[in-house]
C-alpha positions in Angstrom: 0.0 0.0 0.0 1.6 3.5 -1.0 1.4 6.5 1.1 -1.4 7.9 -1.0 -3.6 4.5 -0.8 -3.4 4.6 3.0 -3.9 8.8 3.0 -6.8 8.3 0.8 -8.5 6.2 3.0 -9.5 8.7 5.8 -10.4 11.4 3.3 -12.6 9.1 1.6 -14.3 8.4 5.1 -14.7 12.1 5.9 -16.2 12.7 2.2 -18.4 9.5 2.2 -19.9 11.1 5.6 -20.3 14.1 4.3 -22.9 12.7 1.1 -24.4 10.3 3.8 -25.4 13.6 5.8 -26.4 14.9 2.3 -28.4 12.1 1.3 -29.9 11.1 4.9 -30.8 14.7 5.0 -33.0 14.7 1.7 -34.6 11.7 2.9 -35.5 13.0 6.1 -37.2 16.1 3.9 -39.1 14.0 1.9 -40.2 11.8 4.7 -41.6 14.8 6.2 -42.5 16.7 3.2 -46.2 17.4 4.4 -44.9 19.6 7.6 -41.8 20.9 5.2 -42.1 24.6 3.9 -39.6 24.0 1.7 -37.1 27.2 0.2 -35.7 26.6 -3.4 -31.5 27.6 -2.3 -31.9 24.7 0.4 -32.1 22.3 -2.1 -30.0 23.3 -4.8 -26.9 24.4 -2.8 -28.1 20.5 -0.8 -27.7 18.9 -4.5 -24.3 21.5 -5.2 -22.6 20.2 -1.6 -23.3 16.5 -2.8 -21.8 17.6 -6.1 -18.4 19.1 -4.2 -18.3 16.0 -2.2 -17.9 14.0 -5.3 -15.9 16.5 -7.4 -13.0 16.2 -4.3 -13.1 12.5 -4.4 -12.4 12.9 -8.3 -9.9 15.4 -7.8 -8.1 13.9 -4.6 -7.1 10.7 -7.6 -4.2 13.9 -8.5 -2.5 13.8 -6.0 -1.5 10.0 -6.0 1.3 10.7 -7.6 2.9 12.7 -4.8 5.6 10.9 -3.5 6.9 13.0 -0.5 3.8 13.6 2.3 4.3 15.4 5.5 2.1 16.0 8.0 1.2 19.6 6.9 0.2 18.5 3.7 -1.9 15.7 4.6 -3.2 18.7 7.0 -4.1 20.4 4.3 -5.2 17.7 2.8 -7.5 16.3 5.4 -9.0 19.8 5.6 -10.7 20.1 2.6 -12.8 17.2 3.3 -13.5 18.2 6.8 -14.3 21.8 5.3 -17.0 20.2 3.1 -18.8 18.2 5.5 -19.4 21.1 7.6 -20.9 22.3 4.2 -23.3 19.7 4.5 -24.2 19.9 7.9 -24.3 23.7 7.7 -26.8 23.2 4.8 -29.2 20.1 5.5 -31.5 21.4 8.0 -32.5 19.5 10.9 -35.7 17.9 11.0 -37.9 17.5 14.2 -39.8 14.2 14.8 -43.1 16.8 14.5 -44.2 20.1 14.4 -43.6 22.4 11.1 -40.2 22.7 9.6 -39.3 26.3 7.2 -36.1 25.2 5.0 -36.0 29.2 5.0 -36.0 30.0 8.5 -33.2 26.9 9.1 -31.5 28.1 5.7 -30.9 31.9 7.1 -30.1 30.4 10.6 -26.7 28.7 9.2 -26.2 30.8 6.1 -23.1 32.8 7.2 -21.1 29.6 8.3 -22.3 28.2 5.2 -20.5 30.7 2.6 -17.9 30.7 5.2 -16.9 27.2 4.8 -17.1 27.6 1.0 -14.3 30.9 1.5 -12.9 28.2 3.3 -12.3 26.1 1.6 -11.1 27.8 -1.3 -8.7 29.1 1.1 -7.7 25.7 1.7 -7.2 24.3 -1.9 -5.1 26.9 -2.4 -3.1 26.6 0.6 -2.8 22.5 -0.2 -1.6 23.3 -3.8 1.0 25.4 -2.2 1.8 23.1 0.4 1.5 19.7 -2.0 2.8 21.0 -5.3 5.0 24.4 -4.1 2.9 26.4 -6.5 -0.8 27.8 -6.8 -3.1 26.5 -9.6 -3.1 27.2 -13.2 -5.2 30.5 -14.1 -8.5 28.9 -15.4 -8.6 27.2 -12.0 -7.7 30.3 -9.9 -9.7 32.4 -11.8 -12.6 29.7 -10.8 -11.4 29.5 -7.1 -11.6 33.6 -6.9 -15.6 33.4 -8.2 -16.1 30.4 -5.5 -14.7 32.3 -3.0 -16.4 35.6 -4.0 -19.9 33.6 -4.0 -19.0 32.2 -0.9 -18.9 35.8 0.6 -22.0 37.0 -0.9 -23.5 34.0 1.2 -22.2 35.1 4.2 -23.2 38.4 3.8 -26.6 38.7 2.8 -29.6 37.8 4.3 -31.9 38.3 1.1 -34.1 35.3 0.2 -33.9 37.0 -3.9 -29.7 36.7 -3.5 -30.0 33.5 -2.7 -32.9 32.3 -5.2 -29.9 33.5 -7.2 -26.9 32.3 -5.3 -27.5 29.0 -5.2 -28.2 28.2 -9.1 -25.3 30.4 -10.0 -23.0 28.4 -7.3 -24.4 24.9 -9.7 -23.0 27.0 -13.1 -20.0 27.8 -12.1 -20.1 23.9 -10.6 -20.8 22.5 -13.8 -18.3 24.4 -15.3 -15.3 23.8 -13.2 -15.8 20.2 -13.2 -16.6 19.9 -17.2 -13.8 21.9 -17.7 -11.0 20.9 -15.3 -12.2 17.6 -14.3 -14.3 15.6 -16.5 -10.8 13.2 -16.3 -9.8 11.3 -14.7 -6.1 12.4 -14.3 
């Protein structure tokens, strides 16, 4: 077993919880769909975290062929998965065994750590290329990671339910894009 094969393992775990919480989380909405007022963003950015969590599995395959790992890069490393669970569980609202449940109300109540763990992350890929590969990205991807990050501010900042109507479709473009154009292969 190489270094990356035995690295990959705990990231996988931390990525595979982070699409159970996305996927045990939907099912727990449509369970309780009849006392769900449901709120559009909740569900797309919910189907755009599962998307990330995949996307970084994908993306993780590049770095098997790093053949000198420290601690501070698997560090960095690690962090990007942990960085995208919290996504999920800032993002999957919670759902009460009765009573009515407003995806808006629990949308707002998180928003701000939400777009905070997307900065966050960006933050982080860029400090892991640093750390893994002693360079940043190549522009297309840095130029992608600056509209991430700026989109992840705008969720942190606002509290408007039109921003985010917005937000959140906008955050699956630029998805769709950065995957079909950096990593539709496998590499």
């Amino acid at each position: 077993m190489s270094q990356f094969d035995y690295l990959a393992v705990l990231v996988s775990i931390v990525l595979g919880l982070g699409i159970a919480n996305v996927l045990t989380g939907f099912a727990a909405i449509v369970r309780a769909r009849a006392r769900v007022t449901s709120f559009l963003p909740t569900y797309i950015q919910m189907a755009n975290v599962f998307v990330i969590h995949i996307q970084m599995w994908w993306a993780m395959f590049g770095l098997r062929e790093l053949r000198h790992w420290t601690f501070p890069v698997f560090l960095a490393v690690i962090l990007q998965p942990v960085l995208v669970f919290l996504m999920s569980a800032f993002i999957v609202p919670e759902i009460a065994p009765e009573g009515r449940i407003d995806l808006k109300e629990q949308y707002f109540r998180e928003h701000a750590w939400f777009g905070a763990a997307i900065f966050a992350t960006v933050a982080d890929s860029l400090l892991r290329n640093l750390l893994a590969a002693g360079h940043l990205q190549d522009v297309p991807e840095l130029v992608a990671l600056g509209v991430f990050a700026l989109l992840g501010v705008i969720g942190f900042a606002s509290r408007s339910a039109r921003v985010h109507m917005v937000l959140a479709p906008t955050v699956s473009l630029m998805l769709a894009a950065y995957v079909g154009t950096l990593f539709f292969t496998l590499q």
